[in-house]
KEPAKE-565934 format. One line per 10 residues: number of its first residue (from 1); their letters; for each residue x, y, z of C-alpha. Coordinates in nm, 2 decimals. Layout:
<pamars>
NUM = A = X/Y/Z  ...
</pamars>
This chain:
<pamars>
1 = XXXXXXXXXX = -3.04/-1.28/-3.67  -3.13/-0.91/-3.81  -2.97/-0.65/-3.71  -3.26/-0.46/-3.60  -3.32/-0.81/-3.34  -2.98/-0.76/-3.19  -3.05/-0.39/-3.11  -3.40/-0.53/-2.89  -3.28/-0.51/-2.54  -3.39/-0.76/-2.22
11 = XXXXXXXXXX = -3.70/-0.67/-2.09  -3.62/-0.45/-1.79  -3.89/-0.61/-1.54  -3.80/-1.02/-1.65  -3.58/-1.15/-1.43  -3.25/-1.31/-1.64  -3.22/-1.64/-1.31  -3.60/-1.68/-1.20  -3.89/-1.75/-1.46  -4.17/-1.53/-1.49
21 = XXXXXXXXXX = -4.54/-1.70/-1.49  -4.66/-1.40/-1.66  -4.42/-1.45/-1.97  -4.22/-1.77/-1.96  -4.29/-2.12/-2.09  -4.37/-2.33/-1.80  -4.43/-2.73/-1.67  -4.53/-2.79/-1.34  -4.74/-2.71/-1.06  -4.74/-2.32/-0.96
31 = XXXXXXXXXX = -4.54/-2.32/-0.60  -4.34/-2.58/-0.67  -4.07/-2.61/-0.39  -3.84/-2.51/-0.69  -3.80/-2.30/-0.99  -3.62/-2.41/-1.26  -3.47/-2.16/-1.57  -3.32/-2.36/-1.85  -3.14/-2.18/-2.12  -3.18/-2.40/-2.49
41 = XXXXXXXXXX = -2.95/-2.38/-2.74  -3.13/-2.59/-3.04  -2.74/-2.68/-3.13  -2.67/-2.98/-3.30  -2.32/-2.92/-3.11  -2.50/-2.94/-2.77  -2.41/-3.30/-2.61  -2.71/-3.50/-2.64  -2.63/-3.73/-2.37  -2.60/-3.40/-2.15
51 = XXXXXXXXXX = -2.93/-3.27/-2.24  -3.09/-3.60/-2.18  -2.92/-3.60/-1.85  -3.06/-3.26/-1.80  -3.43/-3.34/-1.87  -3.50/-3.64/-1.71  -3.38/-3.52/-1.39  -3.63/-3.23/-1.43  -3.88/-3.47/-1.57  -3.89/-3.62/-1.21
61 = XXXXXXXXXX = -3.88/-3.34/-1.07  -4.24/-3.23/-1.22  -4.38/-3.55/-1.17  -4.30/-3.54/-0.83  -4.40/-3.20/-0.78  -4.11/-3.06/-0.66  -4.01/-2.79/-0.92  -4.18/-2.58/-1.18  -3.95/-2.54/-1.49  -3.96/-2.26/-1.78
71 = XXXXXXXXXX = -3.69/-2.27/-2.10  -3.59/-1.96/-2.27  -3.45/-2.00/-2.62  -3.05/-1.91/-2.65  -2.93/-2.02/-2.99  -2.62/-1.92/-3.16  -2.68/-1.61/-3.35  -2.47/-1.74/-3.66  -2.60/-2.12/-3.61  -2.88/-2.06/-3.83
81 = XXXXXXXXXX = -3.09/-2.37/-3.74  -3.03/-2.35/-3.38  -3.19/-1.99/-3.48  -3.50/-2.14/-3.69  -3.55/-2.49/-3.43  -3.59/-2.17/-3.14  -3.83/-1.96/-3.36  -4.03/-2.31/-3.42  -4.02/-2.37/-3.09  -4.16/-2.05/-2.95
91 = XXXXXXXXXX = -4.41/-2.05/-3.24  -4.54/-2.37/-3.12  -4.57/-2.25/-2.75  -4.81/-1.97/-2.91  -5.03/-2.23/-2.94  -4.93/-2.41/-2.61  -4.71/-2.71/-2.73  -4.34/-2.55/-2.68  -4.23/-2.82/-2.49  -4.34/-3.12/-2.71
101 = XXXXXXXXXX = -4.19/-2.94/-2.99  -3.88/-2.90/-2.79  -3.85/-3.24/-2.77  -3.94/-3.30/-3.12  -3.63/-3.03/-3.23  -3.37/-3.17/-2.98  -3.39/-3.57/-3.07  -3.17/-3.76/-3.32  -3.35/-3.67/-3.61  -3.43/-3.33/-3.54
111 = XXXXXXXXXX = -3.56/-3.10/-3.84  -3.35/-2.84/-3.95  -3.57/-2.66/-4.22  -3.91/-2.50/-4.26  -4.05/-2.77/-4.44  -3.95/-2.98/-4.14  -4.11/-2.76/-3.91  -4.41/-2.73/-3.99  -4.41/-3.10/-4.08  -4.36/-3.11/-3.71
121 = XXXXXXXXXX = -4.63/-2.90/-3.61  -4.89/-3.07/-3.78  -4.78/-3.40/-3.65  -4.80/-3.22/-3.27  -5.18/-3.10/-3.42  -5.13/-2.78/-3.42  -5.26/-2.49/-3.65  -5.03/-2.52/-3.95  -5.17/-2.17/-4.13  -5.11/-2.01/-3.77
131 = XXXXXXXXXX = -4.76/-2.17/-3.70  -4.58/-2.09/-4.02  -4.71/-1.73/-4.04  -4.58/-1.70/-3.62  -4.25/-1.88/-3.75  -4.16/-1.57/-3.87  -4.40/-1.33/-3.71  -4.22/-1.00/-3.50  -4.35/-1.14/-3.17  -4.17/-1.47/-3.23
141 = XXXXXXXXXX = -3.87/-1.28/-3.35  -3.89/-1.09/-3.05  -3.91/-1.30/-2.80  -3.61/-1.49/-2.94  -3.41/-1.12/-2.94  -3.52/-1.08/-2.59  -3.43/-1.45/-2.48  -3.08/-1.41/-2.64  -3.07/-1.04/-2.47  -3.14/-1.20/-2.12
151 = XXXXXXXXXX = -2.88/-1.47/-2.11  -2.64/-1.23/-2.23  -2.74/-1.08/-1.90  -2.70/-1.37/-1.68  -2.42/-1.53/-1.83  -2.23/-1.61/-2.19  -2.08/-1.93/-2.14  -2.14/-2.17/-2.37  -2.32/-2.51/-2.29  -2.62/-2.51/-2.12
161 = XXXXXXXXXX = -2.73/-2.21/-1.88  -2.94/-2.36/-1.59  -3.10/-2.15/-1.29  -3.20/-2.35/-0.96  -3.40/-2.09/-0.73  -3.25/-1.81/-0.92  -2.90/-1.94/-0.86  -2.69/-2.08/-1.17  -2.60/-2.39/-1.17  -2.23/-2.42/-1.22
171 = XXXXXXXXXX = -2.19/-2.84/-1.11  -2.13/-3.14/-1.29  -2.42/-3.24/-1.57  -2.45/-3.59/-1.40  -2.81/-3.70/-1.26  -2.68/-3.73/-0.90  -2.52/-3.42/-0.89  -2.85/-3.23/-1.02  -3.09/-3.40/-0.80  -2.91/-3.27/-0.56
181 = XXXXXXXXXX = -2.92/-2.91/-0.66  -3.27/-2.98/-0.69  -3.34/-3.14/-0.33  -3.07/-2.89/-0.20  -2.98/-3.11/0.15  -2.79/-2.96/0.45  -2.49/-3.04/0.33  -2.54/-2.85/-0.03  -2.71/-2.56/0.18  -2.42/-2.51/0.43
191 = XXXXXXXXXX = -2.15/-2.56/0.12  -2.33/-2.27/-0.10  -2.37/-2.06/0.19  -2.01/-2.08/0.23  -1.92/-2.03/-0.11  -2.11/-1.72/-0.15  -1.94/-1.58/0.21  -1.61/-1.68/0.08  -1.67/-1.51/-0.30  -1.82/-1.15/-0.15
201 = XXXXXXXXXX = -1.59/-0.96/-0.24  -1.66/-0.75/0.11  -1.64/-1.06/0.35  -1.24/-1.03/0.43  -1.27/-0.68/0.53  -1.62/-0.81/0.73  -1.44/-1.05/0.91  -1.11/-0.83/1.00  -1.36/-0.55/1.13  -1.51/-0.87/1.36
211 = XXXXXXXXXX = -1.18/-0.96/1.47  -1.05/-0.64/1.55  -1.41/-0.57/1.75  -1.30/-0.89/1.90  -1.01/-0.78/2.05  -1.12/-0.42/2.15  -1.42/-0.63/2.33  -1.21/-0.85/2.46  -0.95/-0.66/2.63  -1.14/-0.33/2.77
221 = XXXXXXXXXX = -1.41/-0.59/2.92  -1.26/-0.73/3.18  -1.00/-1.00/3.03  -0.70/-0.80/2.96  -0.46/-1.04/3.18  -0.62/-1.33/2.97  -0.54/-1.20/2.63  -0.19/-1.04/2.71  -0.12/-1.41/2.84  -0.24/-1.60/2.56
231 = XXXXXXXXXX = -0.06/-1.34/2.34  0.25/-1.37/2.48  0.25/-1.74/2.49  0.54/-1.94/2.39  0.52/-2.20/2.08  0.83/-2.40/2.06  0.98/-2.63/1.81  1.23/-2.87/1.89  1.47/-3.10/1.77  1.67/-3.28/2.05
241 = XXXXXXXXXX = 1.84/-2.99/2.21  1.75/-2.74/1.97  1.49/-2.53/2.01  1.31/-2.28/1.80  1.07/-2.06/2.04  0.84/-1.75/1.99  0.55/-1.64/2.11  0.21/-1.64/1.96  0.19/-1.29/1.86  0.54/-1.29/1.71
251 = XXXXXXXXXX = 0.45/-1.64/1.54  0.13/-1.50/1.38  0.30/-1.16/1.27  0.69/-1.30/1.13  0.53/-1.65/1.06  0.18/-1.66/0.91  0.18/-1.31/0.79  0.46/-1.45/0.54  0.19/-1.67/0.38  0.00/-1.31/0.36
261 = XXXXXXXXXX = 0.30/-1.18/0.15  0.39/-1.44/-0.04  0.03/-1.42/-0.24  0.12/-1.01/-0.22  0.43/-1.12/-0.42  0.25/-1.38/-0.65  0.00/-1.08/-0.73  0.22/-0.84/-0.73  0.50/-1.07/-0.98  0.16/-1.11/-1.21
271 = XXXXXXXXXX = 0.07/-0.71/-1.27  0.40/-0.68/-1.35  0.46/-1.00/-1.62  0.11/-1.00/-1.75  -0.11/-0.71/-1.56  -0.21/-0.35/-1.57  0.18/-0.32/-1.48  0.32/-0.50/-1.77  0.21/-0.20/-2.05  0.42/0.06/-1.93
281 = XXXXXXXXXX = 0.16/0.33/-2.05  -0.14/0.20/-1.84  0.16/0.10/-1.55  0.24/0.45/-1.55  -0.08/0.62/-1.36  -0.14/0.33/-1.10  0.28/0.35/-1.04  0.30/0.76/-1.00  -0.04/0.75/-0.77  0.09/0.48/-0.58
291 = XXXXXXXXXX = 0.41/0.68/-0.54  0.22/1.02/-0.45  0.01/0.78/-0.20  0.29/0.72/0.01  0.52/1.00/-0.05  0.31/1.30/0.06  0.20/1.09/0.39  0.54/1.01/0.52  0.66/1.36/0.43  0.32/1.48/0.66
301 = XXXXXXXXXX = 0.43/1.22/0.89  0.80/1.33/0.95  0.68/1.74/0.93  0.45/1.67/1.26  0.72/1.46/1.40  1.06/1.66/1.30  1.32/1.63/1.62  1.15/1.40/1.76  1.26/1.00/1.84  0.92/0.93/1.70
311 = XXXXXXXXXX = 1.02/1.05/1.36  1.06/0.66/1.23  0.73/0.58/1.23  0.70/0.78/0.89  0.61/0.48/0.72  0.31/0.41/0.91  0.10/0.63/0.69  0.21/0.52/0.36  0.00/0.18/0.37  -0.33/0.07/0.17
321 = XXXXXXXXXX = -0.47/-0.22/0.33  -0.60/-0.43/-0.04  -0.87/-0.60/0.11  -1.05/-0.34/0.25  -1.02/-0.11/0.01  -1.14/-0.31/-0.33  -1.41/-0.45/-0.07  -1.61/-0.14/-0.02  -1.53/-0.05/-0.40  -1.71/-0.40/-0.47
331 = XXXXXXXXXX = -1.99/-0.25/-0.25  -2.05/0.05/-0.44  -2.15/-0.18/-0.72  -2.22/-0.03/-1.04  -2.16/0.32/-0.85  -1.84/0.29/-0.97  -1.70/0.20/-1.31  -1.47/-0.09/-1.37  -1.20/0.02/-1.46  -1.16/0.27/-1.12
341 = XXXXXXXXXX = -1.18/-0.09/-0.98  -0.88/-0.16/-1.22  -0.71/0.15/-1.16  -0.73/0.11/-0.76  -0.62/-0.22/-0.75  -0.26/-0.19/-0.98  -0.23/0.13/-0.73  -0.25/-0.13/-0.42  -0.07/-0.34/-0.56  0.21/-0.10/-0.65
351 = XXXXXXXXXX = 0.17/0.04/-0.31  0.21/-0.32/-0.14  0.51/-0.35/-0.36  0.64/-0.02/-0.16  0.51/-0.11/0.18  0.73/-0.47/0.16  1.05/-0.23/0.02  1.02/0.00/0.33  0.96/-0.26/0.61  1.26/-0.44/0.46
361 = XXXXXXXXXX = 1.50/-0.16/0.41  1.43/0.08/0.66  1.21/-0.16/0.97  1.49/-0.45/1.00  1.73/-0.46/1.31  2.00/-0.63/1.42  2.17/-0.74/1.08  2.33/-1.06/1.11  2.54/-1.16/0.78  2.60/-1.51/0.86
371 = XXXXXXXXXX = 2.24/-1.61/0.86  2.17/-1.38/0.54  2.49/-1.53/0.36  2.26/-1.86/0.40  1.91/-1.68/0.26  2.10/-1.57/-0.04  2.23/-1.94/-0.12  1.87/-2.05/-0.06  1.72/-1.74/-0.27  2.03/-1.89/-0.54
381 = XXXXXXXXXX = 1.91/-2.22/-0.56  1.52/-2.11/-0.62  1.66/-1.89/-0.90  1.84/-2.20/-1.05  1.49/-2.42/-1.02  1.33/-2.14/-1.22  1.57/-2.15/-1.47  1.58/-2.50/-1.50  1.17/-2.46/-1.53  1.08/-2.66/-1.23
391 = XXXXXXXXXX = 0.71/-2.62/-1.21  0.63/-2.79/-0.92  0.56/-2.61/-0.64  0.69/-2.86/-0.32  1.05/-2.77/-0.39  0.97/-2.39/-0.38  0.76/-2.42/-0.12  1.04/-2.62/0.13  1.33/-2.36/0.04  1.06/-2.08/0.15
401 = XXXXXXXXXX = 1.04/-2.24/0.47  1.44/-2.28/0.52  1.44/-1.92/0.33  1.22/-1.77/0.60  1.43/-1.93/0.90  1.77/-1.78/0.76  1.60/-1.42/0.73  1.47/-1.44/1.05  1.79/-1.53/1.21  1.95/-1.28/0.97
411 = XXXXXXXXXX = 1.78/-0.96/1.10  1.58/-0.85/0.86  1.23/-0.90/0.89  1.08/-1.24/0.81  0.81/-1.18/0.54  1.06/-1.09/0.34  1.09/-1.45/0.25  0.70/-1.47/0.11  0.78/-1.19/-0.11  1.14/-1.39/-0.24
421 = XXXXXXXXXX = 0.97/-1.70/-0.26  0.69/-1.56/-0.50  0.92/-1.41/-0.69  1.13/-1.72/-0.76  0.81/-1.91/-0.85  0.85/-1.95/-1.22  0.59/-1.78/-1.46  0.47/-1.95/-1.82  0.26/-1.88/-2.09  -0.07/-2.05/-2.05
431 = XXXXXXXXXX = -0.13/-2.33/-2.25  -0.27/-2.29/-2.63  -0.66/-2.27/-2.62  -0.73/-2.50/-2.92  -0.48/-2.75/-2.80  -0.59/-2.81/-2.52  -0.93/-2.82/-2.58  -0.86/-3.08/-2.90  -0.71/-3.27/-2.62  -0.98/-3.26/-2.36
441 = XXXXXXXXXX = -1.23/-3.36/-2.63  -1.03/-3.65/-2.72  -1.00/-3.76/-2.37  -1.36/-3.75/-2.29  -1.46/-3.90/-2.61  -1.25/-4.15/-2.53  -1.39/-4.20/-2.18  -1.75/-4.21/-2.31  -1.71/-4.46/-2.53  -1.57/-4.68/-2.20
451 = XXXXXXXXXX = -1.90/-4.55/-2.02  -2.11/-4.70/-2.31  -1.96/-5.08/-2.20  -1.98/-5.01/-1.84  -1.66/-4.92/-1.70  -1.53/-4.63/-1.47  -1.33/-4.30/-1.55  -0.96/-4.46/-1.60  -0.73/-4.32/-1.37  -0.47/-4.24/-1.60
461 = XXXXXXXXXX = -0.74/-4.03/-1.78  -0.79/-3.84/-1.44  -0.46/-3.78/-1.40  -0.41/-3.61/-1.79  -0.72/-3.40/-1.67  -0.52/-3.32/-1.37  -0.22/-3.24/-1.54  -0.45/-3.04/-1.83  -0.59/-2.79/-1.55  -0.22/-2.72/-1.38
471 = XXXXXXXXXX = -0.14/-2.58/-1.72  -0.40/-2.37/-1.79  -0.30/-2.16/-1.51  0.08/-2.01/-1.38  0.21/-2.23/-1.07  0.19/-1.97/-0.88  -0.19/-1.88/-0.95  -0.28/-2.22/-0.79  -0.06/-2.18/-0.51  -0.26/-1.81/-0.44
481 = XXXXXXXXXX = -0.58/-2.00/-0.48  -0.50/-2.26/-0.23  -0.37/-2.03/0.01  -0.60/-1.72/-0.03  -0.90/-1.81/0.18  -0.70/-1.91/0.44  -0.51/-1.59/0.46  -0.82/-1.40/0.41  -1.02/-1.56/0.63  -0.77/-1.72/0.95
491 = XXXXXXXXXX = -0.41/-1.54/0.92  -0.55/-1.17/0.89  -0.86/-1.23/1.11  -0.56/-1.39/1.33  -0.30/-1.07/1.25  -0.60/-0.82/1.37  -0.72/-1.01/1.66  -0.38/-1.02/1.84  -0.27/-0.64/1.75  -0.55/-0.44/1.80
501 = XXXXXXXXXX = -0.65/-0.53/2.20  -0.60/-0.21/2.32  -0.69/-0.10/2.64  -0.85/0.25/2.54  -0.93/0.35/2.93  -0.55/0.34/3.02  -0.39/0.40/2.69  -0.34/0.72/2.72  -0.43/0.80/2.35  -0.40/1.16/2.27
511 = XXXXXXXXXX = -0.51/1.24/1.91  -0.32/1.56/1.90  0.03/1.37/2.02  0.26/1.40/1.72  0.29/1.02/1.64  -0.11/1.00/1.64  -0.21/1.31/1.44  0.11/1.23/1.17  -0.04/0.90/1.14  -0.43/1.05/1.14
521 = XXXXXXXXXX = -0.33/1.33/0.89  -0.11/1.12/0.66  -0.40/0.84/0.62  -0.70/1.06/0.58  -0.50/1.43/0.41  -0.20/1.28/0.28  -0.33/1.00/0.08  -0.57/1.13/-0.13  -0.39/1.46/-0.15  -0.06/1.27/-0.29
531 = XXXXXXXXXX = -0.26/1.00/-0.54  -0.47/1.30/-0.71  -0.15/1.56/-0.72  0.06/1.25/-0.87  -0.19/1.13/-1.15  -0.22/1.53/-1.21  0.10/1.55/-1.29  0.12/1.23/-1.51  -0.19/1.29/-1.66  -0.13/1.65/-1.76
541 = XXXXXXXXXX = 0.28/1.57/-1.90  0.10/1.36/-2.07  0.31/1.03/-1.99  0.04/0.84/-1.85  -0.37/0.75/-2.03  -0.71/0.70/-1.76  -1.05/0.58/-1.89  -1.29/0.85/-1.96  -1.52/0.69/-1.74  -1.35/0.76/-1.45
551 = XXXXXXXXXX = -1.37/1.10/-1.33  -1.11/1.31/-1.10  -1.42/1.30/-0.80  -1.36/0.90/-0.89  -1.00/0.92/-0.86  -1.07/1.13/-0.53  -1.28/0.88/-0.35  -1.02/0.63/-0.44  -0.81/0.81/-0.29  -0.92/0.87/0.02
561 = XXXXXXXXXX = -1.03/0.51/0.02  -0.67/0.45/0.01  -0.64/0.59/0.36  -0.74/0.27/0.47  -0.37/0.20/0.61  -0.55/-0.11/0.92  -0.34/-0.43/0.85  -0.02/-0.27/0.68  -0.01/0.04/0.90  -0.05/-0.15/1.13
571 = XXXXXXXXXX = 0.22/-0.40/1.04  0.47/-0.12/0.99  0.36/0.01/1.33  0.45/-0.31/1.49  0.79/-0.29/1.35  0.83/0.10/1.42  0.70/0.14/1.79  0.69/-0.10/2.10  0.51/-0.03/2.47  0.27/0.24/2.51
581 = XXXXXXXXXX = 0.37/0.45/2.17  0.25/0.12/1.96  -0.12/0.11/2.10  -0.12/0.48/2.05  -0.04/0.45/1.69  -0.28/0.19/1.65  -0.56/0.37/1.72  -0.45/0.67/1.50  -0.43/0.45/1.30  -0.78/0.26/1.30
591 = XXXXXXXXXX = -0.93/0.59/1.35  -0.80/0.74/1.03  -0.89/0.39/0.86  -1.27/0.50/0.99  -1.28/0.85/0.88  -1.11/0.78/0.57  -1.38/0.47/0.44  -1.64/0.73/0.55  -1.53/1.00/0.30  -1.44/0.77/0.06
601 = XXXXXXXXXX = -1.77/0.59/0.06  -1.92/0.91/0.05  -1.78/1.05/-0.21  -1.85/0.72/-0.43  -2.18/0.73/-0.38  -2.24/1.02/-0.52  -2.04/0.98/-0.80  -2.12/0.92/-1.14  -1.95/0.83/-1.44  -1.85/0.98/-1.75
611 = XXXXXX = -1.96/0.93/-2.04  -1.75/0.62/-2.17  -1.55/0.76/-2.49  -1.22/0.59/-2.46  -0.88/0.72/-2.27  -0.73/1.07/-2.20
</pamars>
């Protein structure tokens, strides 16, 4: 492919998921209950039994009427033939007969030269003359550029690149599995409905802003008595006469919120081996603006409170609640360059890392050393399983659980043990690429050749697959990705359901009491104030590097997006304050949360970046 072809950009109007009848290749009746985009590759490396899959599946699909399909070309740019088979092929369609020359290109003895090509052409009937001088006319090569430019867009991977309804295609290449994407049944609607919830990046914050609205509804109309009861509830376990007892709140905030810091800890374990936090000179901005971020708010904090008993609540303000705040950066789209998404996330992530420090060192009462004398033989043995380089995850997962009990009893506060337990996970290397992929190709060559007589996947081949997968990622990656939903979307949801019903008429809130205006001012002043004044002072000593794209209005809507305390201030609130002081402090600290997304959000919007020239 020229150089001047690789310079032609996608067409601005042409959709890169949905054909266009104006411009496109097309089969099928026009208002077909379906629209199909199919990406060809022309590669001899393609697997023909997977492109035959792919086309007789559509093949019914246009007899039947169901779905109108258009192919774009996407050959390799160095695969030379895959390059001439898609210039044949669009040369063809000039003359209305791509799709018969498609088939003619893609069989077992596909042509691979000019000579061939035209041979083909003038076996479809076409205008020889008029296809070898399109073969290499600047429309055809043009066409191909733009092709190539709008599956860059849509996607990279290699393999075939399908669209169903403007929606890739991501399943299994296996007939049933496609004519199912094609018929799209309940059950597929409701599972891709879900999936696409669950993968907005914005739907965990959605949900805890539901919950919390919940609980404000909830309690101030008219079934206060109800929730304070089911609240307070006792759960009990029990073994004979031995009984373990709390009550619901306490269970969701010591017990599930542990399962909340534990993937804090897996994440926050990961920056640091592998992550923005590994490379100390790109570690250094997200470290010192995560330090400003809660230094400057708990010194506000204690200022406004100085003398007084509520004083300890200084490390209210010093919280970023992650979810929320990379959700509305996800929502400002392309407002926003990627690496302030980066940037903001290592800063939460080094500010969680703080938050867990300061509810364990300074928010833990009643130290008993008996019980902690037990957590650190537990803690112990995990440390021996990592260095023995258990990778299972059951044996780390069952000393969490005894680990949590023992800190519990010992005083401090329980989520400690999430954050202990992730640590102790151990961490590898991924496995090598070409390794692993030799051995995945052998496997399924393998398992084809058994298809060919008849017989089923072998299970032992399943479980090498199985065992293949597990060691392409860290243990405790999987572990986050089977637990993450369920935090995002139950514990949370849970954590700000049952500690936000407050009863505003009777609480008594008064923005302007020290504990509410130290928490109000430390969120929506302190936060930005002590992120932007940190990276200043990194930035300008010159021990820390920031993408040029990202300007200091960037790094100040970040920062006040940071005031988002909600979850964590709130957490550390629970730990800080009891009675009428709590709900006080809780709704400093959800109005702060408010005012702070709002400037934030504002300030993003407006933003744009700089012009991209490397780091400063």
């Amino acid at each position: 492919m020229d150089r001047e072809d690789r310079q032609i950009p996608a067409p601005a109007d042409v959709p890169s998921d949905r054909p266009q009848s104006a411009r496109d290749f097309l089969t099928g009746i026009a208002g077909a209950r379906r629209s199909v985009l199919w990406y060809e590759t022309f590669s001899d490396r393609s697997d023909p039994a997977a492109r035959a899959i792919l086309r007789r599946v559509l093949s019914r699909a246009e007899a039947s009427k169901t779905a109108q399909v258009a192919v774009r070309v996407r050959p390799e740019e160095n695969d030379e033939v895959a390059m001439g088979r898609a210039r044949a092929a669009i040369a063809a369609g000039w003359q209305g007969a791509f799709f018969d020359m498609q088939r003619d290109l893609t069989g077992g003895d596909a042509p691979s030269n000019r000579p061939g090509f035209v041979d083909a052409a003038r076996r479809l009937g076409l205008d020889t003359d008029r296809f070898t001088d399109d073969l290499t006319s600047g429309r055809t090569r043009r066409r191909v550029a733009e092709d190539l430019a709008l599956a860059q867009r849509s996607g990279t991977a290699r393999g075939p690149l399908l669209f169903i309804d403007g929606r890739r295609y991501s399943g299994v290449l296996d007939e049933a599995a496609l004519t199912e994407a094609l018929e799209r049944p309940l059950g597929l609607r409701l599972r891709t409905a879900s999936a696409d919830f669950f993968e907005w990046a914005a739907s965990g914050g959605l949900v805890l802003i539901v919950a919390t609205l919940a609980a404000l509804a909830v309690v101030n109309l008219g079934w206060h008595e109800g929730y304070e009861r089911l609240r307070q509830s006792v759960v009990s376990l029990g073994w004979n006469d031995a009984i373990f007892a709390l009550s619901v709140e306490q269970w969701v905030n010591d017990g599930l919120m542990t399962v909340f810091f534990l993937i804090v800890g897996i994440e926050i374990k990961r920056e640091v081996v592998a992550g923005e936090l590994s490379n100390p000179s790109r570690a250094a901005l997200p470290i010192a603006a995560a330090l400003g971020g809660m230094i400057v708010p708990a010194l506000i904090y204690a200022a406004i409170n100085l003398g007084q008993d509520t004083v300890h609540g200084w490390g209210v303000p010093m919280a970023t609640d992650i979810a929320f705040t990379l959700g509305l950066l996800a929502l400002l789209g392309r407002r926003v360059p990627a690496s302030l998404r980066v940037l903001v996330s290592a800063l939460a992530i080094a500010d969680d890392l703080g938050a867990i420090l300061v509810i364990a060192v300074f928010y833990s009462s009643g130290i008993a050393f008996g019980p902690l004398v037990v957590a650190a033989a537990i803690l112990a043995a995990m440390v021996g399983l990592n260095r023995a380089r258990v990778y299972a995850l059951w044996p780390y997962v069952l000393l969490g659980l005894l680990l949590w009990a023992a800190v519990f009893a010992g005083g401090l506060h329980a989520t400690l043990a999430g954050v202990l337990t992730a640590l102790a996970i151990p961490s590898r290397k991924p496995a090598a690429v070409h390794g692993v992929a030799a051995q995945t190709a052998e496997l399924m060559r393998a398992e084809a050749e058994r298809a060919e007589t008849g017989e089923g996947f072998a299970n032992q081949s399943v479980e090498r697959l199985t065992e293949i997968v597990d060691r392409l990622r860290e243990p405790g990656v999987h572990l986050q990705k089977t637990l993450e939903n369920w935090t995002s979307f139950l514990i949370l949801p849970l954590f700000a359901f049952f500690n936000t019903g407050i009863l505003l008429a009777g609480s008594g809130f008064a923005p302007f009491s020290a504990p509410s205006l130290g928490v109000i001012l430390g969120l929506v002043v302190g936060k930005p104030v002590g992120i932007c004044l940190a990276a200043f002072v990194v930035l300008r000593a010159g021990w820390a590097t920031k993408s040029d794209e990202v300007t200091w209005r960037h790094l100040i809507g970040a920062g006040c997006l940071a005031g988002i305390g909600f979850t964590m201030s709130i957490f550390i609130a629970d730990a800080a304050f009891d009675g009428p002081a709590l709900d006080g402090v809780k709704i400093g600290v959800l109005l702060a949360s408010t005012v702070s997304a709002a400037i934030g959000l504002g300030i993003l919007w407006e933003a744009r970046p700089a012009e991209r020239k490397g780091t400063t």
